[in-house]
LORO-858192 format. One record per residue (C-alpha): residue number from 0; x, y, z. Coordinates in steps of 0.001 Angstrom, whole numbers. Layout:
   i       u       v       w
 NUM       X       Y       Z
...
! end
This chain:
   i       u       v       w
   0  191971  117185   67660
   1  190579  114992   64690
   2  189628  112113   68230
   3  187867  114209   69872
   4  185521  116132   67165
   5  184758  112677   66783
   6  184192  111941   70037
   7  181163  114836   69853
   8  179772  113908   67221
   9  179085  110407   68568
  10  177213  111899   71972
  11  175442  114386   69770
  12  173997  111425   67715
  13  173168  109352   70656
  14  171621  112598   71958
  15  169239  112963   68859
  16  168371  109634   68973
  17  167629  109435   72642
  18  164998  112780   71958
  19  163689  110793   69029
  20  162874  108064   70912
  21  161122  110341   73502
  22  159352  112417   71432
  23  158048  109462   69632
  24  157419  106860   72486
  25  153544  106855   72382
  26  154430  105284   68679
  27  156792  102778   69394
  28  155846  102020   73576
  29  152507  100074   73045
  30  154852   97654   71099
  31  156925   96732   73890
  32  154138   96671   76695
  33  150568   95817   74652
  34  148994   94232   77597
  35  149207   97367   80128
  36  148623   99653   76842
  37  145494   98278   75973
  38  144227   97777   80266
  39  145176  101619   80180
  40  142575  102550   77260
  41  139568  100567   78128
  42  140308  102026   81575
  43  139986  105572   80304
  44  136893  104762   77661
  45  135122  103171   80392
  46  135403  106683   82613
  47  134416  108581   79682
  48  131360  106180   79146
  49  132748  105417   75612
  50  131851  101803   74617
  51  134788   99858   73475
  52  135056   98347   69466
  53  134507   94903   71197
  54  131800   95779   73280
  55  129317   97048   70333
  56  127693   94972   67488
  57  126108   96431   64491
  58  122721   94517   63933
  59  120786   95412   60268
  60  117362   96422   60174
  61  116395   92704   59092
  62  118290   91127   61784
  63  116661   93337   64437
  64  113191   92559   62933
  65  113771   88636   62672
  66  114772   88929   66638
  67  111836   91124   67025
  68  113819   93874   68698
  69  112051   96272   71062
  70  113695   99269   73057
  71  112324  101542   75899
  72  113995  104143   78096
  73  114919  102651   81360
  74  113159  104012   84262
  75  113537  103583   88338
  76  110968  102517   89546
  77  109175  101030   93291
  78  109284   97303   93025
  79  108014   94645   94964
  80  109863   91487   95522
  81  107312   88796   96039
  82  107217   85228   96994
  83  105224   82363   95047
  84  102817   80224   96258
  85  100631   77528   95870
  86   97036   78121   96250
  87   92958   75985   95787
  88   89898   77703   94994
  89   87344   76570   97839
  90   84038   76828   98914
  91   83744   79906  102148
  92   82222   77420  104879
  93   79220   78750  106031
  94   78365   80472  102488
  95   78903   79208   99216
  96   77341   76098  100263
  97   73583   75404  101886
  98   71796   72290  103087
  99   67605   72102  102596
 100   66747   69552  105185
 101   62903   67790  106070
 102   61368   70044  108715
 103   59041   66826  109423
 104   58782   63414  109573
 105   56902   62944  106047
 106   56982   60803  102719
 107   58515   62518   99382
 108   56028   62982   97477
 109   57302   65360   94492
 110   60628   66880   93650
 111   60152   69824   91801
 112   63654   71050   90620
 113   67074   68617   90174
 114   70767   68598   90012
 115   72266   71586   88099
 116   69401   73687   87636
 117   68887   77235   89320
 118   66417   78387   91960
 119   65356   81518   93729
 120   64034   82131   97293
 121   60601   80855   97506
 122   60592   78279   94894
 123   59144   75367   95590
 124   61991   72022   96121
 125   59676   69341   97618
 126   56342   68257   98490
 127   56321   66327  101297
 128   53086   64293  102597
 129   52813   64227  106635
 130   53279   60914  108633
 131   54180   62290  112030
 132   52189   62155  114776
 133   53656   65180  116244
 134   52818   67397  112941
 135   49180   65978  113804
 136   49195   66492  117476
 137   50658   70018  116884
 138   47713   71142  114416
 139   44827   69425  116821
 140   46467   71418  119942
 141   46381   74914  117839
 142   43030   74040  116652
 143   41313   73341  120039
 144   43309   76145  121858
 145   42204   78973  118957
 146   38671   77306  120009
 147   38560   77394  123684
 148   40140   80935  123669
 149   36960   82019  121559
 150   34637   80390  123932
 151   36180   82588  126861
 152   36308   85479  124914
 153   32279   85042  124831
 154   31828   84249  127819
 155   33834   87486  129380
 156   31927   89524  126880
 157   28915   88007  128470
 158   29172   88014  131952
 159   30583   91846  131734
 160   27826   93654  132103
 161   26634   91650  135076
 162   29727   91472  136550
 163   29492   95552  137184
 164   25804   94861  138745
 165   27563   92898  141067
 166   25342   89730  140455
 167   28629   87337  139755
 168   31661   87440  141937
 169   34793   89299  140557
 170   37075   86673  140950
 171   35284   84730  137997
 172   35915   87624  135787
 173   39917   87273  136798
 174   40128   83585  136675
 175   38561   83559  132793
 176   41179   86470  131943
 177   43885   84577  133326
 178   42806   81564  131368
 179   42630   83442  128112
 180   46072   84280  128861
 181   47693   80627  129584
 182   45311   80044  125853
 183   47149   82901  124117
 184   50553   81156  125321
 185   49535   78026  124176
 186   48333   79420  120638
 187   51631   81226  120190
 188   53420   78171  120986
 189   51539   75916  118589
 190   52024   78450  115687
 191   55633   78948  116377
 192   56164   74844  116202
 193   54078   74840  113005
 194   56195   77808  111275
 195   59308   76507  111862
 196   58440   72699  110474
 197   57820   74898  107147
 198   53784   76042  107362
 199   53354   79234  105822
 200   51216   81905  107842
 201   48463   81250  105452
 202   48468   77918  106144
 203   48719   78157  109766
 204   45474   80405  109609
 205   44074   77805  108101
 206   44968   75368  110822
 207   43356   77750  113424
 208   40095   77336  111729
 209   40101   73740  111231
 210   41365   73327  108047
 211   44453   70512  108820
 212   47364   70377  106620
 213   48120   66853  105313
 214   51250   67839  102996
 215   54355   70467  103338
 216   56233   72215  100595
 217   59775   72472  101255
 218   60735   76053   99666
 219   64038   78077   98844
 220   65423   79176  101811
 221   66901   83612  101860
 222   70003   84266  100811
 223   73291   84657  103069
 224   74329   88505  103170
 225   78327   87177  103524
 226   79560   90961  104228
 227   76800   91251  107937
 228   76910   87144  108490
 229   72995   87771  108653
 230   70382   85978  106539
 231   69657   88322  103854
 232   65662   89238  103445
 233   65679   89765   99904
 234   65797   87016   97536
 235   68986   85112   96456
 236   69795   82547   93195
 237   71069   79124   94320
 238   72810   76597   92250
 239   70703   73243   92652
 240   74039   71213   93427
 241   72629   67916   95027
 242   69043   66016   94853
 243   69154   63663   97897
 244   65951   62943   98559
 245   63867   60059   95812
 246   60450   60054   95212
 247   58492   57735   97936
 248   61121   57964  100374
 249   60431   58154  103859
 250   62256   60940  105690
 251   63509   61859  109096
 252   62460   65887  110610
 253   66294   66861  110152
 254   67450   64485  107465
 255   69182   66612  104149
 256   67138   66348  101184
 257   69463   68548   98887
 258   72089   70749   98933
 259   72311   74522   97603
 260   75505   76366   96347
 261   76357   79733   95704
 262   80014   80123   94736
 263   79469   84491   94429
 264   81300   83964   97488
 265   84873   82160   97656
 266   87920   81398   99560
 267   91207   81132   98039
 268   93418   78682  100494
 269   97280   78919  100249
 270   99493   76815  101883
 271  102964   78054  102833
 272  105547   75932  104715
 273  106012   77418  108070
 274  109803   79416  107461
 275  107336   81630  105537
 276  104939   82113  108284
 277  106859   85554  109458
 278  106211   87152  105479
 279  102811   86006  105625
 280  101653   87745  109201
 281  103510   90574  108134
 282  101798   90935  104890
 283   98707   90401  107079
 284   99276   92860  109674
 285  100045   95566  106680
 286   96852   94729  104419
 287   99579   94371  101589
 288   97753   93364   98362
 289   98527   89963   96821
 290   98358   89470   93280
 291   96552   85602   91989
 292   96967   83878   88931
 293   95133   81071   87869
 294   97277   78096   86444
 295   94699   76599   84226
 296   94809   77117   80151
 297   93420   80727   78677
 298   90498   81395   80225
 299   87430   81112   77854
 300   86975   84906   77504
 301   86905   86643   80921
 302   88231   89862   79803
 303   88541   91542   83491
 304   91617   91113   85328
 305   91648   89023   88794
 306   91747   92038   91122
 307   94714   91705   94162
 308   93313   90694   97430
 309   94385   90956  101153
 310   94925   88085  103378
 311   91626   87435  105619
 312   93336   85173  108105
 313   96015   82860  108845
 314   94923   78920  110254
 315   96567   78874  113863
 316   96854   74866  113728
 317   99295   72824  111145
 318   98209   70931  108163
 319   98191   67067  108070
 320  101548   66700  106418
 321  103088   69342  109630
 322  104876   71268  107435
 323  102575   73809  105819
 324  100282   76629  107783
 325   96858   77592  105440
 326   95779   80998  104774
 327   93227   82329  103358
 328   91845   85209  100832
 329   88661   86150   99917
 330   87412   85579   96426
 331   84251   87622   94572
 332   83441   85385   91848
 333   81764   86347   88543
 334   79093   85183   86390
 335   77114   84748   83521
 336   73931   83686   82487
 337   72442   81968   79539
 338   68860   80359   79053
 339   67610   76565   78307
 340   64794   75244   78227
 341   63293   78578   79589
 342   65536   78131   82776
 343   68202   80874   83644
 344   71392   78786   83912
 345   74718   80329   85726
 346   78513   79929   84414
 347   80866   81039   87014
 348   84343   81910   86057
 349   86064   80253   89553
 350   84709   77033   90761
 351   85768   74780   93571
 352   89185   73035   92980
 353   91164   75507   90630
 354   94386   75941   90891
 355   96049   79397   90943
 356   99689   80938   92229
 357   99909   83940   95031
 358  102649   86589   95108
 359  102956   87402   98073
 360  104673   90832   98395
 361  107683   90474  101277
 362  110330   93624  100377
 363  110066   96975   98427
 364  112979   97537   96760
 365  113224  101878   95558
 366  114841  103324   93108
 367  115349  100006   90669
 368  115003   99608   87230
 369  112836   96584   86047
 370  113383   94213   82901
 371  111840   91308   80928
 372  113920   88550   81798
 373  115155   88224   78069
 374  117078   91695   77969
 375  119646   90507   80397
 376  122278   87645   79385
 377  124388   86192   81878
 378  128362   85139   81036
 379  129337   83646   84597
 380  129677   86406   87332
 381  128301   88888   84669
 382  124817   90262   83625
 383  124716   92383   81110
 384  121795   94567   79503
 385  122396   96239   75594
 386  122245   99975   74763
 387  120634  100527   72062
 388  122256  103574   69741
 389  120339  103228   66290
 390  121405  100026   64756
 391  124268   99892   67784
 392  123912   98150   70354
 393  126314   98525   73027
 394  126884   96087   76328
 395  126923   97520   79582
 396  127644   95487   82710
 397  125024   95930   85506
 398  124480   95005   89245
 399  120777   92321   89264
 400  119523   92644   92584
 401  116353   89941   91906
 402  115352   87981   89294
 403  111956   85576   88698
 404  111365   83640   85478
 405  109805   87126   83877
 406  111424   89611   85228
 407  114874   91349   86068
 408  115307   93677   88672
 409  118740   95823   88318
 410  120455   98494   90438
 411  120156  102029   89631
 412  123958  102366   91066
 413  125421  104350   88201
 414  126617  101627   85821
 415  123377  102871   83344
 416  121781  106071   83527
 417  118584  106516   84220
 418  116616  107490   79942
 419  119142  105301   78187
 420  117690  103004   75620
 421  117294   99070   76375
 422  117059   96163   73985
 423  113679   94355   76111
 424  114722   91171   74422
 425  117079   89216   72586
 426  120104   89923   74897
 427  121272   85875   74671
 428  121201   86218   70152
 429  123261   89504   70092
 430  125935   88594   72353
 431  126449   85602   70726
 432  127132   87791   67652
 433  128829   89928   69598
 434  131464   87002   70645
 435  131165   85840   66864
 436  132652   89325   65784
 437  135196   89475   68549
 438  136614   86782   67408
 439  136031   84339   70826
 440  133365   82304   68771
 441  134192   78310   69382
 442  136000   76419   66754
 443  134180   74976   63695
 444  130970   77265   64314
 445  129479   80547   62892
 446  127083   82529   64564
 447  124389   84290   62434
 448  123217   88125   62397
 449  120131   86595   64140
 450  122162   84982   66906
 451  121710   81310   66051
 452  124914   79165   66081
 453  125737   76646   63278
 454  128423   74175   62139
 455  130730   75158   59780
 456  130437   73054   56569
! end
């Protein structure tokens, strides 16, 4: 009897002890299995969007000022995923630059503006001083025509009234019309020769009476209108680029005595390599805007922004080198003026030869949320973007879809929500101090509040 009340009371204390154990197993169970314990909770503060102890940092007011912490709310946003290249400022052939050349034979006799200075339509470049026989012959032949026409304009207004008595034959009266005809070809003629080797309509007047013309003035020629490809009528400001011509110098009808330029007008020329032909026709064929920047130091103090432009065409031939295709943009320069020497003087903002980068828009990517490249930090496979809570800042792992050396674009898939707070900079410094405080920091270094890493001493 005495065995076996024994007996129960041995299986009725393993029997508390086994519901001991059960009742208290979230206690002692972590202990035996830490690894699977501790998988289990970050798995279940991860669904509940609870950030985990070692996934926060606490950064003081002073640290956050000496990084010069910013936050905004994220936001998705359209973005445009753009290529980079290479581009020149040039001249727009045709436009931006203008040759004056000799519209006679002739000697240079005066030179009435040089290199640098700035002229209008109508002012006067060159005097030139006649030496060609065909200037000559031209004026003589205008002169005696304008004569002989007046001479059977008298005599028609003479024989007129006795050509109705019948007293002269009617077929004199026809043969001196149809010579005043062939004269008023002739006259036309000569005055059309004489106007385009630079005479002035005065001047050519003047010829008809007599009075010969023994020098020319070589004068500003109209502006270009570049938008109709038609010489403009009203007057346009020229850039003196290039004196040719010297004083005393014998010239040629045809030969260049300076050149004009008027860079209101520009091409930008890019040069792609010819896998990126496809992006480029495409962005053609959609007038997609492309954004420039110049790659030249701070601009003096152009204020304006360079305004996006559309490609104007694509080169169908190859560049020397046979790798790169040229396209090109329009450019509308901008100016100033300033005075010297009681001359109006131009500054343009692009010249000739500047150097500037295109993006060239290729993809839209919807629904994205856009960075500054310093609020995302990258730990192999990972990116990750801080969460700003107050002086918390929490890191959250996200999906970067694009990425230049400005700018990070990131998925809107979830992993962030959409009005959440972002550090914009100084992700690289506060996960440093986040390693520093979770203990993975290397050996024999300290990592400060403001993320900088020193040697222990």
């Amino acid at each position: 009897m005495f065995r076996l009340l024994k007996i129960c009371a041995v299986v009725l204390a393993l029997a508390g002890i086994v519901g001991i154990g059960v009742y208290t197993k979230n206690r002692w169970l972590p202990w035996l299995t830490p690894a699977q314990s501790e998988t289990a909770n970050a798995s279940d503060a991860s669904q509940a969007g609870v950030a985990l102890p070692n996934e926060q940092v606490n950064l003081s007011p002073q640290a956050q000022k000496n990084l010069k912490l910013t936050s905004k709310p994220l936001l998705p946003v359209t973005y445009w995923r753009t290529i980079q290249i290479p581009g020149t400022v040039v001249d727009r052939p045709g436009i931006s630059d203008r040759g004056v050349i000799a519209p006679v034979t002739a000697v240079v006799t005066a030179i009435h503006h040089f290199a640098g200075e700035t002229v209008a339509s109508g002012d006067a470049l060159f005097t030139l001083r006649l030496v060609g026989e065909s200037f000559q012959t031209s004026q003589t032949e205008l002169f005696k025509a304008t004569k002989e026409n007046e001479i059977v304009q008298e005599e028609l207004e003479r024989l007129g009234p006795i050509a109705q008595s019948g007293a002269v034959p009617g077929t004199k009266m026809i043969d001196l019309r149809n010579q005043q005809r062939r004269l008023a070809v002739t006259i036309q003629a000569h005055r059309q020769d004489l106007q385009i080797r630079g005479l002035t309509q005065i001047q050519i007047d003047s010829v008809a009476n007599g009075t010969l013309v023994s020098e020319v003035t070589v004068l500003v020629p109209a502006g270009w209108n570049s938008t109709t490809q038609n010489p403009a009528n009203e007057s346009a400001v020229f850039e003196l680029q290039q004196v040719h011509a010297e004083i005393g110098q014998h010239v040629q009808a045809g030969e260049r005595l300076a050149t004009l330029s008027n860079h209101e007008s520009l091409f930008i020329e890019g040069r792609a390599f010819r896998q990126e032909l496809p992006l480029l026709q495409r962005a053609a064929e959609e007038a997609w805007l492309i954004q420039v920047e110049l790659l030249e130091s701070t601009e003096y103090d152009w204020q304006s922004p360079i305004p996006p432009v559309k490609i104007h065409y694509i080169s169908n031939t190859l560049n020397d080198d046979n790798r790169t295709i040229s396209f090109y943009l329009p450019l509308h320069n901008q100016s100033r003026t300033y005075e010297r020497d009681d001359e109006q003087l131009f500054l343009w903002r692009f010249r000739p030869g500047q150097r500037v980068q295109l993006h060239v828009q290729v993809e839209q990517l919807e629904n994205v949320f856009v960075l500054p490249a310093a609020a995302v930090v990258k730990e192999g496979p990972e990116s990750y973007v801080f969460r700003r809570n107050g002086d918390i800042f929490d890191r959250k792992p996200v999906h970067v879809l694009h990425q230049t050396p400005s700018e990070v674009v990131i998925a809107n898939d979830g992993s962030i929500p959409p009005g959440i707070y972002v550090a914009q900079s100084g992700a690289v410094q506060i996960n440093r101090v986040l390693k520093s405080q979770s203990g993975s920091a290397p050996s024999g270094v300290h990592v400060h509040a403001d993320g900088s890493v020193h040697t222990n001493h």
